[in-house]
N, C-alpha and C positions, 0 to 999 in steps of 0.2 A: 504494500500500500504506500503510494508517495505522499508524506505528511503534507507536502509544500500544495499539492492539487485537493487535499482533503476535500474540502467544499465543492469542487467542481466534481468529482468521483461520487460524491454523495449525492448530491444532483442526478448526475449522470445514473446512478443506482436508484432512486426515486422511479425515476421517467422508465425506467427499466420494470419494476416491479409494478407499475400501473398494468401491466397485461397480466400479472397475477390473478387467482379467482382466491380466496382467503385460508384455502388450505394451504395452497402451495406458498404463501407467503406468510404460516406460520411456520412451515417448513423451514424456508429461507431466512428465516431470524433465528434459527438453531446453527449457522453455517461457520457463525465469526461473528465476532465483537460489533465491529461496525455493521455489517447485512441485519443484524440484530436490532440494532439503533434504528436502522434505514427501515426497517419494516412496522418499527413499532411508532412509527410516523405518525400522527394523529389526521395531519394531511393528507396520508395514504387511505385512514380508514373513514374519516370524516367523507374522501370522493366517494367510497364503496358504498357509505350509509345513501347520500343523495341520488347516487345512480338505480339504486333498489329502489330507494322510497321517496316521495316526493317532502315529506316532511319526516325531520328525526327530531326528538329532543332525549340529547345523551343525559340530561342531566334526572329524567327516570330511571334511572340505575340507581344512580345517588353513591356512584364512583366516588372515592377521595379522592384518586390520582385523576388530576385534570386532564394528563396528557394520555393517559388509558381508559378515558371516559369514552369517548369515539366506538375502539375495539371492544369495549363492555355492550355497550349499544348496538352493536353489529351482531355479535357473535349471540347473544342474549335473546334478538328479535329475530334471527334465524333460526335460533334454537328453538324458541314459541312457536312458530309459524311452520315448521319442522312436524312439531309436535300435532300442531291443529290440520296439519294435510295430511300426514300419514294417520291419527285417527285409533292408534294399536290400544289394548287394557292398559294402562297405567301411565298415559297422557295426559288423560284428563281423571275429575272426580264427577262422578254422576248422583245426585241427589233427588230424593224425590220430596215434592210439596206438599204436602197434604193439610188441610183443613176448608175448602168450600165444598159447599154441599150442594152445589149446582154445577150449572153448566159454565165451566170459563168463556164470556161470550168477547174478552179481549185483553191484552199483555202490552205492556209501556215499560222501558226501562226508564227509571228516576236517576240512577248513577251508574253508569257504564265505561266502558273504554273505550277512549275513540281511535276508529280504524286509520285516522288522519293520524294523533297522534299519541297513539297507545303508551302508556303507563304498563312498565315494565315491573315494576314492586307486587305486594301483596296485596293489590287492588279488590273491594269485596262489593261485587255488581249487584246494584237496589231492582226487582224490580216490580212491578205493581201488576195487577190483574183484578177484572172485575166480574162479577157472577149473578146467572140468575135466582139465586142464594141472596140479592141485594145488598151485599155486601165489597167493596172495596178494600185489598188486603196488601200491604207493601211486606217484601221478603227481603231478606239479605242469604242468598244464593249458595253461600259458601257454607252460611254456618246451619240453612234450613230454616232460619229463626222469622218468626213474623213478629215485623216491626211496628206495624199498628195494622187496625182494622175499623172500618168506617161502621159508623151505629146500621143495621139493618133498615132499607124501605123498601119498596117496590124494585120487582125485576128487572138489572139494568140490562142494557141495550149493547153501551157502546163503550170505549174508554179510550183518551189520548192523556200526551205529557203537552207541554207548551213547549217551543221553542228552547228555551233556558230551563227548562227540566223543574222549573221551582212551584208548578202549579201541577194538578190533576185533574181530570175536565172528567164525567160522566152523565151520562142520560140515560134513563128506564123508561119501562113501557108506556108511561102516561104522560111521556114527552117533559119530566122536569128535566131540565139540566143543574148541575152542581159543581161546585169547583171546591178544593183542597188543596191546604199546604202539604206540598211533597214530604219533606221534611218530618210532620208531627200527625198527618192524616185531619188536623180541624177544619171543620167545613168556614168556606168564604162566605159562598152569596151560591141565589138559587135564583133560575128563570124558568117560568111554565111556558110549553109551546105550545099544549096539548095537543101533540105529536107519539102517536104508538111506535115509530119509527124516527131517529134521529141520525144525522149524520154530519161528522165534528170537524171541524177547519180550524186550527188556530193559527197565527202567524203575528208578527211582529213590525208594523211600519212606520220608523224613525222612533223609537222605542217605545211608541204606542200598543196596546195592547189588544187586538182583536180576537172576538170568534164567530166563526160562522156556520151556520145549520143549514143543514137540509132537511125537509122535512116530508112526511107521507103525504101531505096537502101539494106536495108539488111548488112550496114555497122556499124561498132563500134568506133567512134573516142572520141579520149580524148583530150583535154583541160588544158591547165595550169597557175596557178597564173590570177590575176585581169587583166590582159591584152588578156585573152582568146589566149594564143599560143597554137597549137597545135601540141602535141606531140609522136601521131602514129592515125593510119587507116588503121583497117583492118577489111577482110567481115567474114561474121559468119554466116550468111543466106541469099544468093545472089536474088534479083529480091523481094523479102519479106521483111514487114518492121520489124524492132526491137522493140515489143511492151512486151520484158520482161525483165528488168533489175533489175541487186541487186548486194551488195557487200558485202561480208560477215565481218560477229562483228571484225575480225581480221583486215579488208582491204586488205587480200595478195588474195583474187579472186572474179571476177565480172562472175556471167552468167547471158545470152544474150540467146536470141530466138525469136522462134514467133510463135502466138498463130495462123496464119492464113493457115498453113501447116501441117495438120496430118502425113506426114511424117517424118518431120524433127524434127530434136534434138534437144535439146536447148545446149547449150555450155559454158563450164567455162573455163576461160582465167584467169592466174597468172599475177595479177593487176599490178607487176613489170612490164612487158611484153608491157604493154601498157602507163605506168609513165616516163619509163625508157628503151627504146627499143635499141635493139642492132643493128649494120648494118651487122652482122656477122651471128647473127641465128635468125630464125623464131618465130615468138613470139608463148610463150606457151599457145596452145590452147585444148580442147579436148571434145568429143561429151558424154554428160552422156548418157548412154544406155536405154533411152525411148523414144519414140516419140511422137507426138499430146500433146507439153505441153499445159495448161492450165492454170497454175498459176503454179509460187515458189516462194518461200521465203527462208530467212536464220534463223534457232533460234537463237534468241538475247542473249543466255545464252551459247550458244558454239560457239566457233572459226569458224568453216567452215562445219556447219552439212546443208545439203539442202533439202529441200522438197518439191517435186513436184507433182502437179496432170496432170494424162497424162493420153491418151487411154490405155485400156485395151487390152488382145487379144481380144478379141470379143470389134470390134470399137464401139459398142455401151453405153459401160459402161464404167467407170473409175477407177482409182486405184491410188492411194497416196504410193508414194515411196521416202524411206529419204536416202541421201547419205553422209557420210564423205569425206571430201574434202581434199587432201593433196599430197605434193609434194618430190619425193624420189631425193636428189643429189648424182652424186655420182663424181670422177675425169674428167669425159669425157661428161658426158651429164644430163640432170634434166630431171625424167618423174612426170605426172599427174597422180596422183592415184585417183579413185573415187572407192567407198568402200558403198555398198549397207548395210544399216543398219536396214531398215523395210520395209515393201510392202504389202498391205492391198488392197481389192477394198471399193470402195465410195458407200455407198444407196444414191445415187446420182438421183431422178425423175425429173431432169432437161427437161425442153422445150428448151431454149437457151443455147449458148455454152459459155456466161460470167458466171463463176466461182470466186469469191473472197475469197484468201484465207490471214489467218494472225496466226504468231504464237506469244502466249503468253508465253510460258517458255519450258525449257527441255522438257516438258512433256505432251505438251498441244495445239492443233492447232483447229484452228477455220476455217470453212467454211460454205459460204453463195452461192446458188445457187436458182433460182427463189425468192419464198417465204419461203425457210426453210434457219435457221441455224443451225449448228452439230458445235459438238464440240467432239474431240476426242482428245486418247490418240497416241502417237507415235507407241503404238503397234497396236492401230487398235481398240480400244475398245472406242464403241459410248460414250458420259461421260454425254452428254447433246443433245437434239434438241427441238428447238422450232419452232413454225409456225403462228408465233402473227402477222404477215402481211397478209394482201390479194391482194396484189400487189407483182413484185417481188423487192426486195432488189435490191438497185443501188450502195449502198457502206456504208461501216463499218467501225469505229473507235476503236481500240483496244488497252486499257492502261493495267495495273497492279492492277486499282481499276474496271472499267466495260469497258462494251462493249456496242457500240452504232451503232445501224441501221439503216439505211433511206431507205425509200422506196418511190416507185410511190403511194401508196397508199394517200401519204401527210402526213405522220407522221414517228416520230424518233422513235424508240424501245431502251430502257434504261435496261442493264443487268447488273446485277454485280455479282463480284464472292467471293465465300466462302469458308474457307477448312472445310470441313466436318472429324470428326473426322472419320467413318468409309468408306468412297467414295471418302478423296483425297479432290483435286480441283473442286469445282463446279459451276455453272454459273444458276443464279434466275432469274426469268422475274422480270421486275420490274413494269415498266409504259409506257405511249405515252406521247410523247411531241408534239403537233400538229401543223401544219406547215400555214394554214387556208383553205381560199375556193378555193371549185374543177372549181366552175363557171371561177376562175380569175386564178390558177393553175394547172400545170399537175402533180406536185407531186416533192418530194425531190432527187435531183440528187447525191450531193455530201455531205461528213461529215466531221468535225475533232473536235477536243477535245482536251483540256488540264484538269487538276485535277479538276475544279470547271468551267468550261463555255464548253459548244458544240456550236458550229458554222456550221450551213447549209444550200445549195443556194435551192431553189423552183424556179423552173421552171414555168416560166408567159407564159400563152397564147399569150402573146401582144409581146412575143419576147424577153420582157426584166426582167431577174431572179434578183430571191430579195434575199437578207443573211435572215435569220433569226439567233437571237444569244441569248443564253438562259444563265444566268450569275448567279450563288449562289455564296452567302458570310456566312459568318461565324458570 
């Protein structure tokens, strides 16, 4: 080694070891004194962390050594993710939930891990579930333990978290709504829609606090602040209930529909319109041009792109159609622009007409129907299908690291995805995570997920569904 070129050898041994993958450049720190130095670069491992993952924060480790905080991070979130693809006994711990005596009719996580940017320590995932038991029940995952439980009323319906996870929003059959601190389970404020059917939007614009309903009247009312005021009502599907709701990444438009009319539209409304109503003009509303929705969604990676699955001409088939959403002002009036972007039909061999659809990025939407899932691109090109179920699919979990499906069958389907240097984005089977016996269950209703734990209720013969919660650590 020439002392006199030290720094440029090291350099030069840097730039060398970037084409290492993280074995072979623990290898190479075993070689010599300096290859040693040069590998345990913080530089070297800080590139490996950004190039895998769009966001790292080394300091979930809670490393001492600043300059081996990077390789703790690396090697750690490999090791987790290792663990949660391969799926083998002793990866994870599997818990069973027990205590509602109905039917789980929906699951929110209150404290989770985020897949952006997971928390590497002994994180212990909250999450809440609601039953038609009339009760409300927040769990802490890890230890089994239930953290509160909401006084018993009427069979609820439905259940969301809020944006910042600090509220719990629920509806039962007689159309109250209800909101709770996360945190302690005390109820806030309560609104009646009297609605046997409700369906929950919350969202957030310029820290303001919205919610919005859908309702069996075929009505769209909004919500506002911890006091549940309401702040407009209007019909968007008259005599029909509103069982499609979303708001797009921007907040400026909500659509609304209903899956129980082949004829009708579904409809986007300029989220102003309904936060902030005029008494002068008609709130902006407007029918997107298909009918028989099925499922939409917003992608999470544009402002106001929409995609929906509707009837075809030929009513027996379907067809995925994406729209640009936006709004022209000008002196005198504002119109709604909807702006057809792609339109493709579905190999869709559907029995039943529940369609689950979810998008993963620009480029990329996921649909489950009986026992298959596809996964396509926005132009229409199949990318993926699988058919690991033989029951059909009840509901899917869809992050940035996999994709997870429950079915009647009694077991979760675990997917994850890869970029494939020649195919783009792609989507692996992985494994079953199994849910128990068919004697004492009819199979997996619902799902969700955070970065490292799946949570899912089974369906008991006796009436009363169980969570099952599947927890890896690192």
């Amino acid at each position: 080694m020439d002392h006199h070129h030290q720094h440029l050898i090291s350099d030069c041994l840097i730039h060398i070891f970037t084409f290492l993958d993280e074995e072979d450049l623990i290898k190479a720190s075993s070689v010599c004194k300096e290859w040693h130095e040069t590998a345990e670069s913080p530089w070297l491992w800080r590139r490996m962390c950004l190039q895998r993952w769009s966001f790292c924060n080394p300091a979930a480790t809670r490393s001492e050594d600043v300059n081996h905080s990077w390789k703790t991070y690396f090697l750690r979130r490999c090791h987790l993710e290792m663990k949660m693809t391969k799926g083998r006994t002793g990866a994870y711990i599997c818990k069973s939930l027990r205590g509602h005596t109905g039917k789980v009719v929906g699951l929110a996580y209150l404290q989770g891990n985020s897949s952006h940017l997971p928390d590497l320590r002994n994180n212990s995932p909250i999450v809440c579930s609601a039953s038609t038991d009339g009760t409300v029940r927040a769990w802490n995952i890890q230890s089994s333990e239930v953290l509160w439980c909401s006084p018993v009323q009427s069979e609820l319906t439905e259940i969301i978290c809020d944006e910042k996870r600090e509220v719990v929003i629920t509806s039962d059959c007689t159309g109250l709504i209800k909101t709770w601190r996360s945190q302690t389970g005390q109820e806030m404020a309560s609104f009646s829609t009297a609605s046997p059917h409700c369906a929950l939007l919350q969202y957030n614009i310029n820290n303001d606090w919205f919610l919005t309903v859908g309702t069996s009247q075929g009505s769209v009312r909004t919500l506002a602040d911890s006091t549940l005021t309401e702040m407009s009502n209007i019909m968007v599907c008259d005599t029909f209930k509103v069982n499609t709701l979303q708001v797009s990444p921007d907040k400026k438009w909500i659509t609304a529909g209903t899956k129980d009319n082949d004829d009708l539209s579904p409809k986007v409304i300029y989220t102003e319109s309904l936060t902030s109503p005029s008494e002068d003009e008609d709130p902006l509303c407007l029918s997107v041009p298909v009918t028989g929705c099925q499922a939409a969604v917003f992608i999470p990676t544009q402002p106001a792109r929409l995609a929906i699955i509707h009837h075809s001409q030929h009513r027996r088939n379907k067809a995925l159609t994406v729209f640009d959403i936006g709004i022209k002002k000008t002196k005198y009036k504002s119109e709604i622009q909807v702006q057809q972007v792609e339109s493709f039909p579905l190999t869709l061999h559907t029995r039943s007409s529940e369609i689950l659809l979810e998008a993963k990025s620009s480029n990329c939407i996921v649909v489950a129907a009986d026992e298959q899932l596809l996964v396509y691109s926005l132009k229409g090109a199949l990318l993926s299908s699988f058919k690991d179920h033989t029951m059909p699919i009840s509901s899917i979990c869809v992050d940035s690291f996999r994709v997870v499906t429950a079915s009647q069958d009694l077991s979760l389907r675990v997917l994850t995805w890869r970029n494939d240097k020649d195919h783009g984005l792609t989507l692996e089977s992985q494994y079953h995570l199994l849910g128990g016996s068919h004697t004492m269950s009819r199979g997996f209703t619902l799902v969700a997920c955070d970065y490292s734990s799946i949570v899912a209720s089974v369906e008991g013969k006796d009436g009363k569904d169980v969570l099952k919660a599947y927890f890896f650590t690192s």
